[in-house]
PyMOL Python script that loads the backbone (N, CA, C, O; Angstrom):
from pymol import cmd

cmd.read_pdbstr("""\
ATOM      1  N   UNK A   1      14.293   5.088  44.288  1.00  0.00           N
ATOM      2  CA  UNK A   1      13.199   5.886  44.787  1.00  0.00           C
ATOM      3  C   UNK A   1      13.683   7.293  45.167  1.00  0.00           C
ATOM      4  O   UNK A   1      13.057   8.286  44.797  1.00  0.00           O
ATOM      5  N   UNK A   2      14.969   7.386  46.019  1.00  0.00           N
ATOM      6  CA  UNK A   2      15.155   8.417  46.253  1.00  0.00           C
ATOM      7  C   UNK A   2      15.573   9.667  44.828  1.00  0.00           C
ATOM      8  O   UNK A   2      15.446  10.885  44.696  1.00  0.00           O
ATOM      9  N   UNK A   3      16.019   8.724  44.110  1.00  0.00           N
ATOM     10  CA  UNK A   3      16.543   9.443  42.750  1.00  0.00           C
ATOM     11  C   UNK A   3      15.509   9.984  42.298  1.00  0.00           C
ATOM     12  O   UNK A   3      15.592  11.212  42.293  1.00  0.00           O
ATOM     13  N   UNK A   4      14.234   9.429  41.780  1.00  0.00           N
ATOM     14  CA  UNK A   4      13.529   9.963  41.505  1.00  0.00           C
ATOM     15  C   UNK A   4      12.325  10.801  42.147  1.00  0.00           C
ATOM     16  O   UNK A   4      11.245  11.004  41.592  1.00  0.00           O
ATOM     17  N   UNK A   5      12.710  11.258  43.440  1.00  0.00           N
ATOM     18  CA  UNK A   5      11.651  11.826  44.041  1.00  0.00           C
ATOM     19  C   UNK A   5      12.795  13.349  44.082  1.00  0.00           C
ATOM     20  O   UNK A   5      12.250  14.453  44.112  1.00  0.00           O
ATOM     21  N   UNK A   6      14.135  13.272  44.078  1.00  0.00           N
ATOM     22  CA  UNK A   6      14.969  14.205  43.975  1.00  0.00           C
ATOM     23  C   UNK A   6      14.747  14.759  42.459  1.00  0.00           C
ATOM     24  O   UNK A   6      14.318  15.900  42.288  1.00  0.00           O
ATOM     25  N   UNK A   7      15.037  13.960  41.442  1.00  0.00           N
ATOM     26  CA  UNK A   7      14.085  14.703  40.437  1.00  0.00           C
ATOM     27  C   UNK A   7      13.267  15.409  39.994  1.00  0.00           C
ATOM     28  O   UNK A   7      13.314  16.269  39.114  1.00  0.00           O
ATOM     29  N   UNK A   8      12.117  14.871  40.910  1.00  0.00           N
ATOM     30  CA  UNK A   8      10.550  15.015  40.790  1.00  0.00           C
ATOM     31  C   UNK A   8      10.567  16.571  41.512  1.00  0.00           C
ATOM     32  O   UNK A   8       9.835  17.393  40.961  1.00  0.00           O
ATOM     33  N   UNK A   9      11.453  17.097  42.866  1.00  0.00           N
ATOM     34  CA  UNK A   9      11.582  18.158  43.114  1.00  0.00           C
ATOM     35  C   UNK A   9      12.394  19.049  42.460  1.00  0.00           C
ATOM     36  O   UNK A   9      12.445  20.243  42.753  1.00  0.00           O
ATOM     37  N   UNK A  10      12.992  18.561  41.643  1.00  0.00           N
ATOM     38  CA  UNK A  10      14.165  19.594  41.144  1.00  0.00           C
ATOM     39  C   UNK A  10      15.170  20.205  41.419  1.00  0.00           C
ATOM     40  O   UNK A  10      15.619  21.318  41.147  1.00  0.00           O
ATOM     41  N   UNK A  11      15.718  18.726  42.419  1.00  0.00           N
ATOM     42  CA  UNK A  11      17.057  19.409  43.117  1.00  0.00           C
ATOM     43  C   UNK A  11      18.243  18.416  42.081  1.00  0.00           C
ATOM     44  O   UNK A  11      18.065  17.475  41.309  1.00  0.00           O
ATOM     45  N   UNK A  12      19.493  19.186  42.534  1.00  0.00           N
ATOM     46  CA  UNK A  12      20.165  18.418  42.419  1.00  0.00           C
ATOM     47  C   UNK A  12      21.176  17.586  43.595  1.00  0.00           C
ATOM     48  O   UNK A  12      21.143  17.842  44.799  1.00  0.00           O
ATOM     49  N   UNK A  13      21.938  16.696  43.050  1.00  0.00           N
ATOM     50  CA  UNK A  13      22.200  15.641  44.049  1.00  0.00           C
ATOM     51  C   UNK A  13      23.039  16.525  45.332  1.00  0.00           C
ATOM     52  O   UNK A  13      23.241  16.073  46.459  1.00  0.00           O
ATOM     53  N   UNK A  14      23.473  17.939  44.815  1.00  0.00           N
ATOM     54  CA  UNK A  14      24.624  18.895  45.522  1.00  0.00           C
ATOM     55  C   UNK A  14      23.180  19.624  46.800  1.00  0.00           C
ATOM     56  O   UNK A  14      23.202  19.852  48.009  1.00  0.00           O
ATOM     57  N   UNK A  15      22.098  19.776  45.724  1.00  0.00           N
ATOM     58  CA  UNK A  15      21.354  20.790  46.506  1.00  0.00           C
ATOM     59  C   UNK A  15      20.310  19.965  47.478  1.00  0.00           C
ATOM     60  O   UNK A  15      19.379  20.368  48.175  1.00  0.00           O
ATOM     61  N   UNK A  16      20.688  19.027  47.311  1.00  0.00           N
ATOM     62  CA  UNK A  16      19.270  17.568  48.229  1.00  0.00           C
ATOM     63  C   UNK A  16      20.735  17.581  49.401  1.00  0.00           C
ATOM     64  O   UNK A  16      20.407  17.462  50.582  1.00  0.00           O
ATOM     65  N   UNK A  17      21.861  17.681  49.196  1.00  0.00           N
ATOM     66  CA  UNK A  17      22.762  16.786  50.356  1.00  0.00           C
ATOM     67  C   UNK A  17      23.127  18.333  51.341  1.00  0.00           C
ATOM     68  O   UNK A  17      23.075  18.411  52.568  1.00  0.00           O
ATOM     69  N   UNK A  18      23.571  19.700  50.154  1.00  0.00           N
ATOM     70  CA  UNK A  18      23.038  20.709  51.883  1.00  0.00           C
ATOM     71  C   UNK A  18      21.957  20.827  52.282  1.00  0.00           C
ATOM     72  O   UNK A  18      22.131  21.267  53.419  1.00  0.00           O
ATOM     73  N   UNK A  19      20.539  20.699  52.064  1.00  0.00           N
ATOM     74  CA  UNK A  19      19.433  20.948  52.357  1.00  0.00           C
ATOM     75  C   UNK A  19      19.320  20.089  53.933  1.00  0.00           C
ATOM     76  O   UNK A  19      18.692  20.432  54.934  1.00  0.00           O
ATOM     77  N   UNK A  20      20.329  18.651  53.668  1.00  0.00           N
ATOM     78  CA  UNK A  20      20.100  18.115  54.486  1.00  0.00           C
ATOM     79  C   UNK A  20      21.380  17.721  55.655  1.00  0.00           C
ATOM     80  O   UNK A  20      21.413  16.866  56.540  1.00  0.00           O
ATOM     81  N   UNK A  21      22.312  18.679  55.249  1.00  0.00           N
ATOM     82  CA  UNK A  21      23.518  18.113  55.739  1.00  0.00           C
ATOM     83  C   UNK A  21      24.412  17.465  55.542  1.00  0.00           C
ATOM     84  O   UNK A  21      25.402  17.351  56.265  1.00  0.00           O
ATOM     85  N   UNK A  22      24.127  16.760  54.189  1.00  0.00           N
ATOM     86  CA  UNK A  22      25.537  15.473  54.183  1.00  0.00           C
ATOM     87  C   UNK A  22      26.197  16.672  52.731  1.00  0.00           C
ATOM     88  O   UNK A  22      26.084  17.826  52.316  1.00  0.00           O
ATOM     89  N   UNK A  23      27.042  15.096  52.390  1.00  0.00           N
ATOM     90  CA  UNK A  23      27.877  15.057  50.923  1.00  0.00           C
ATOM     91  C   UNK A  23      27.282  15.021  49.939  1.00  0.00           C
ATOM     92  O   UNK A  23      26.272  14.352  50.160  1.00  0.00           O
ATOM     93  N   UNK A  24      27.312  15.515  48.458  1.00  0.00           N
ATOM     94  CA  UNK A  24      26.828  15.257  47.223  1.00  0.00           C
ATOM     95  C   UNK A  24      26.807  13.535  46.701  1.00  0.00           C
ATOM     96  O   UNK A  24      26.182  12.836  45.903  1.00  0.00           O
ATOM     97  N   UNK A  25      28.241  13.344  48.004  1.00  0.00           N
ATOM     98  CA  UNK A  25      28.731  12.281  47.509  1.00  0.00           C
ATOM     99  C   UNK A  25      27.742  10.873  47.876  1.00  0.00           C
ATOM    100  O   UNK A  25      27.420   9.935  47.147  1.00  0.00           O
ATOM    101  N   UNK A  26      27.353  11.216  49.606  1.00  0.00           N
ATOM    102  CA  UNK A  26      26.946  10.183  50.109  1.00  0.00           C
ATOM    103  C   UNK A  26      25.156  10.595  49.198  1.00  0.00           C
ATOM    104  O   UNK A  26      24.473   9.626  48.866  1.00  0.00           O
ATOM    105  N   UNK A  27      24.967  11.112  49.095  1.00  0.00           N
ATOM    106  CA  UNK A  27      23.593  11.363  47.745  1.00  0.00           C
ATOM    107  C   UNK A  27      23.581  10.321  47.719  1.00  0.00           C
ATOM    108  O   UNK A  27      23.058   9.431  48.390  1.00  0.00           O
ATOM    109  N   UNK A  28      24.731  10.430  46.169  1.00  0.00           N
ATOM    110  CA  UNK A  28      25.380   9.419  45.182  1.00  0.00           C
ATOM    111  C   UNK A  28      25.273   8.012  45.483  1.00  0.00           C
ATOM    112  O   UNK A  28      24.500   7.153  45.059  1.00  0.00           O
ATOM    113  N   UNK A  29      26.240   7.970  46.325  1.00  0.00           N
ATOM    114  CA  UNK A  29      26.259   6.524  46.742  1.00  0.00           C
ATOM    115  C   UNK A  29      24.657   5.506  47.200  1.00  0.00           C
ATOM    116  O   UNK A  29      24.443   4.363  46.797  1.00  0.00           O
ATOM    117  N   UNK A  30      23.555   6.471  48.282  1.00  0.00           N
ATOM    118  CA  UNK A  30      22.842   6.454  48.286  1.00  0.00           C
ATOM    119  C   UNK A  30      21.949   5.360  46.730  1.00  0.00           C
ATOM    120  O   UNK A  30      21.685   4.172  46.539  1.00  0.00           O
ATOM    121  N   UNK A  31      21.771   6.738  45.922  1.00  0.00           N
ATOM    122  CA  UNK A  31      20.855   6.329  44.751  1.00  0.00           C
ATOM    123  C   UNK A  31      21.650   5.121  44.301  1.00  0.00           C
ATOM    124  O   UNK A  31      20.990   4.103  44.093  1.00  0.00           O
ATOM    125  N   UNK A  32      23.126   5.059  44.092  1.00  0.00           N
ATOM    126  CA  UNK A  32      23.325   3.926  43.722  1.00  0.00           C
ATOM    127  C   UNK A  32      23.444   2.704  44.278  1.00  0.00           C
ATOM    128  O   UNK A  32      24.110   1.739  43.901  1.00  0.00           O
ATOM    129  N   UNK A  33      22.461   2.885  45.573  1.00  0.00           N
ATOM    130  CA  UNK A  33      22.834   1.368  46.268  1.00  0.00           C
ATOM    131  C   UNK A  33      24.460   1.012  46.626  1.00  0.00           C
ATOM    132  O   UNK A  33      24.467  -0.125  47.099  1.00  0.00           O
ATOM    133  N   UNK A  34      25.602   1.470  46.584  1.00  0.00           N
ATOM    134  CA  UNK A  34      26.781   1.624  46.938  1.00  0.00           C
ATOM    135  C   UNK A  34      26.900   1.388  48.329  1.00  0.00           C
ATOM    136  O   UNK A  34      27.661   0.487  48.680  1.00  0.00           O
ATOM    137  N   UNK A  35      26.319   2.001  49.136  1.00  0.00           N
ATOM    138  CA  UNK A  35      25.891   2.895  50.734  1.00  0.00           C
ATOM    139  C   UNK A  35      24.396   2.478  51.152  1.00  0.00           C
ATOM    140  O   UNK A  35      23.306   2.492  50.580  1.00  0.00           O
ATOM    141  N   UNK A  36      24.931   2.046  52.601  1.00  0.00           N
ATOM    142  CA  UNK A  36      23.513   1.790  53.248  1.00  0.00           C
ATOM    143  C   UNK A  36      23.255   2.771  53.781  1.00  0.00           C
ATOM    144  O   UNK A  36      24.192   3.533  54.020  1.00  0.00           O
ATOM    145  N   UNK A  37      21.987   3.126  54.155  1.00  0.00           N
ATOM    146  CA  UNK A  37      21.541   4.079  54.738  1.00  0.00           C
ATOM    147  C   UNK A  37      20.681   4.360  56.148  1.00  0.00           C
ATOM    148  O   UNK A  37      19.669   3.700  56.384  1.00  0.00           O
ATOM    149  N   UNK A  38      20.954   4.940  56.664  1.00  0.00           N
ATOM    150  CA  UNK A  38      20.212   4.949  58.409  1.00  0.00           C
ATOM    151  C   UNK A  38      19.182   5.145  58.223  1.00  0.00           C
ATOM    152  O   UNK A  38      18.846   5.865  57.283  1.00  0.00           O
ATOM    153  N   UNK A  39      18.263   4.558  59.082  1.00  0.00           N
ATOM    154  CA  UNK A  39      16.704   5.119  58.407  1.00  0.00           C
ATOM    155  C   UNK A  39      16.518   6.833  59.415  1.00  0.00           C
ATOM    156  O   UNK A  39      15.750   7.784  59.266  1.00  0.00           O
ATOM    157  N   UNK A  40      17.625   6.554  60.399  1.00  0.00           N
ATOM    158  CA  UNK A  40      17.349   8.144  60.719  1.00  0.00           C
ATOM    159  C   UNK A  40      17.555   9.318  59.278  1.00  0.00           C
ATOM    160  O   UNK A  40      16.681  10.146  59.022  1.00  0.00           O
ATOM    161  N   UNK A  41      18.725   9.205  58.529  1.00  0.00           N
ATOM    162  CA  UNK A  41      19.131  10.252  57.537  1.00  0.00           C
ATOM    163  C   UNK A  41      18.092   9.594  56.878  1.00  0.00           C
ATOM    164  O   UNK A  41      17.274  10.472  56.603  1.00  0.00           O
ATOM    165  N   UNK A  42      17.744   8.657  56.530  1.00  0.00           N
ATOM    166  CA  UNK A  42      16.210   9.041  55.755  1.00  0.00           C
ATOM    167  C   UNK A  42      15.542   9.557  55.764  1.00  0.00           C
ATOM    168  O   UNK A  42      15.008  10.221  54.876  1.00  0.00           O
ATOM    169  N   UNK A  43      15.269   9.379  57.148  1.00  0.00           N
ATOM    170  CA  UNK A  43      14.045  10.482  57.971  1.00  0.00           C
ATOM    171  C   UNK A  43      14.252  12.269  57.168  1.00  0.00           C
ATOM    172  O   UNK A  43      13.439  12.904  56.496  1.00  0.00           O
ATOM    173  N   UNK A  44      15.488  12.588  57.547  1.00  0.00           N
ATOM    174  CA  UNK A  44      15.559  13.373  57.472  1.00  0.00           C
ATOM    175  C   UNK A  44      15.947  14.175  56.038  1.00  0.00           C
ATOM    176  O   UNK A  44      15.780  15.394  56.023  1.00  0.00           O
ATOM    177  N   UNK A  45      16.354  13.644  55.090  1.00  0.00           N
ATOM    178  CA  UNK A  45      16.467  13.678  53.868  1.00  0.00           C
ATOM    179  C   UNK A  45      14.504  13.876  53.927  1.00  0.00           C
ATOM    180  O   UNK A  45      13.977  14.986  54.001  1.00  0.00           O
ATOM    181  N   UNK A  46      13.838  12.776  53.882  1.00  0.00           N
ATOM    182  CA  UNK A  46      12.609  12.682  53.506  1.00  0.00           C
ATOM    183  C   UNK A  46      11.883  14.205  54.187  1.00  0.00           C
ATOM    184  O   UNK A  46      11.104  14.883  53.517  1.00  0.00           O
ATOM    185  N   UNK A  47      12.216  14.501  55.330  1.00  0.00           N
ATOM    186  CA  UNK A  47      11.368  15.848  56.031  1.00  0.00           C
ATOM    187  C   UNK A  47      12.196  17.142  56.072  1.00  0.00           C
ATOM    188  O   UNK A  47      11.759  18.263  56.335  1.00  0.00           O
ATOM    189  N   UNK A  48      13.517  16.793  55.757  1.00  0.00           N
ATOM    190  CA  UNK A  48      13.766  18.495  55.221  1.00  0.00           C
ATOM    191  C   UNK A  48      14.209  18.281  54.000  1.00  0.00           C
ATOM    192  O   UNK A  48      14.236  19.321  53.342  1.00  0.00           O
ATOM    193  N   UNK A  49      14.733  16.911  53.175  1.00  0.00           N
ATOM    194  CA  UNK A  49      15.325  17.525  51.860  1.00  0.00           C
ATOM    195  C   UNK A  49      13.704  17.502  51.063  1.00  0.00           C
ATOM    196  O   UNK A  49      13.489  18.522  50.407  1.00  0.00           O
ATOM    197  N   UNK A  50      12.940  16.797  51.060  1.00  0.00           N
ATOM    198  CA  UNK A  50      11.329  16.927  50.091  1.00  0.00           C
ATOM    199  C   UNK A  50      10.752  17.468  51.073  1.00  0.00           C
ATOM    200  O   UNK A  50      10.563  18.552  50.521  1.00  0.00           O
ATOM    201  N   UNK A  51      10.273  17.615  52.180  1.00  0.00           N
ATOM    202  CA  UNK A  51       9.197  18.293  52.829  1.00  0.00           C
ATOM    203  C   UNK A  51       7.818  17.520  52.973  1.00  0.00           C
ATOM    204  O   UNK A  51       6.721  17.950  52.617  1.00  0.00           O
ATOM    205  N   UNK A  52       8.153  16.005  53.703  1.00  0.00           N
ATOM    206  CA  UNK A  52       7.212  15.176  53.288  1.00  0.00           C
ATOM    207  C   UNK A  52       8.128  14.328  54.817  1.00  0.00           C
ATOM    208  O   UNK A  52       9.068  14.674  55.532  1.00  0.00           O
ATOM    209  N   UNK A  53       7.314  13.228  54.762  1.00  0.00           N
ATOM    210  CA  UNK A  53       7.416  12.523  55.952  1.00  0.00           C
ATOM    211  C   UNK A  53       7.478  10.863  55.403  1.00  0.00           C
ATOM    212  O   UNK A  53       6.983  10.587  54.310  1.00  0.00           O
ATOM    213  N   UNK A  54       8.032   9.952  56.133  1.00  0.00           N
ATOM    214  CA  UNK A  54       8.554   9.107  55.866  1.00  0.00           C
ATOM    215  C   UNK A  54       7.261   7.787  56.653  1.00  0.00           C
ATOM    216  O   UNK A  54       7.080   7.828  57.870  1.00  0.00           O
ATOM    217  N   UNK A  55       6.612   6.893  55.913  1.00  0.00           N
ATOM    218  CA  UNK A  55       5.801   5.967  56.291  1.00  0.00           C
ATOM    219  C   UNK A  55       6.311   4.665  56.168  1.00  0.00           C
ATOM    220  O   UNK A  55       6.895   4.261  55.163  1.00  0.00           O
ATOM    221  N   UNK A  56       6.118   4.072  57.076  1.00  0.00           N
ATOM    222  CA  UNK A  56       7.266   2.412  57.197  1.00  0.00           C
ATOM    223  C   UNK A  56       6.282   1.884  57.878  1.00  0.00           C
ATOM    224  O   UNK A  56       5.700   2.211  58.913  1.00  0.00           O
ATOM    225  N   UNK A  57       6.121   0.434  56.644  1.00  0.00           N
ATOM    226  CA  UNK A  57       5.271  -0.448  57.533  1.00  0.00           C
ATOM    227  C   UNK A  57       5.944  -1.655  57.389  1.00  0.00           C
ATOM    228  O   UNK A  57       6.624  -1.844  56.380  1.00  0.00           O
ATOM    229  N   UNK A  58       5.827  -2.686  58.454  1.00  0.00           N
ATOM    230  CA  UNK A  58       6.520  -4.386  58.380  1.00  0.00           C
ATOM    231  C   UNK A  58       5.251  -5.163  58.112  1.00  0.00           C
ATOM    232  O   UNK A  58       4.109  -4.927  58.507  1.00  0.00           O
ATOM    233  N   UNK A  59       5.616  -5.943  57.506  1.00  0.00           N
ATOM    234  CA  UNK A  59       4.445  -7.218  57.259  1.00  0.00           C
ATOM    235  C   UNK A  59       5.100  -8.535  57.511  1.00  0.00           C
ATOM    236  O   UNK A  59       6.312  -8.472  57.307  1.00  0.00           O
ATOM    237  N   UNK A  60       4.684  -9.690  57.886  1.00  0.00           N
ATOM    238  CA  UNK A  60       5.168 -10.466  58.141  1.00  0.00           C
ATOM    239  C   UNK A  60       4.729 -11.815  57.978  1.00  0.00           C
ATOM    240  O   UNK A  60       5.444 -12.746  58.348  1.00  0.00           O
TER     241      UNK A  60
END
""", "prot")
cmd.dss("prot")
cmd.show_as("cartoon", "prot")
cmd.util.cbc("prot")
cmd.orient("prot")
């Protein structure tokens, strides 16, 4: 998902990870499921690297 919404903006994996602070690398790892991810740096990937906000729902 994240791969392709980084796409969909036209960044690349270098220009999504300063936008937001990290590594090109931890991107990487990211899209490839390699690396778990905080849902805080989600957050924030999601509201400064796209400019969009992050919706989480549980069902149970």
């Amino acid at each position: 998902m994240l791969q392709e919404l980084r796409k969909e903006k036209g960044l690349t994996q270098e220009q999504l990870a300063d936008k937001c602070g990290t590594t090109k690398t931890y991107i990487s790892r990211i899209e490839n499921n390699v690396s778990d991810i905080r849902l805080s740096t989600l957050m924030r990937i999601s509201q400064v690297g796209f400019g969009g906000h992050l919706n989480l729902s549980v069902t149970l």
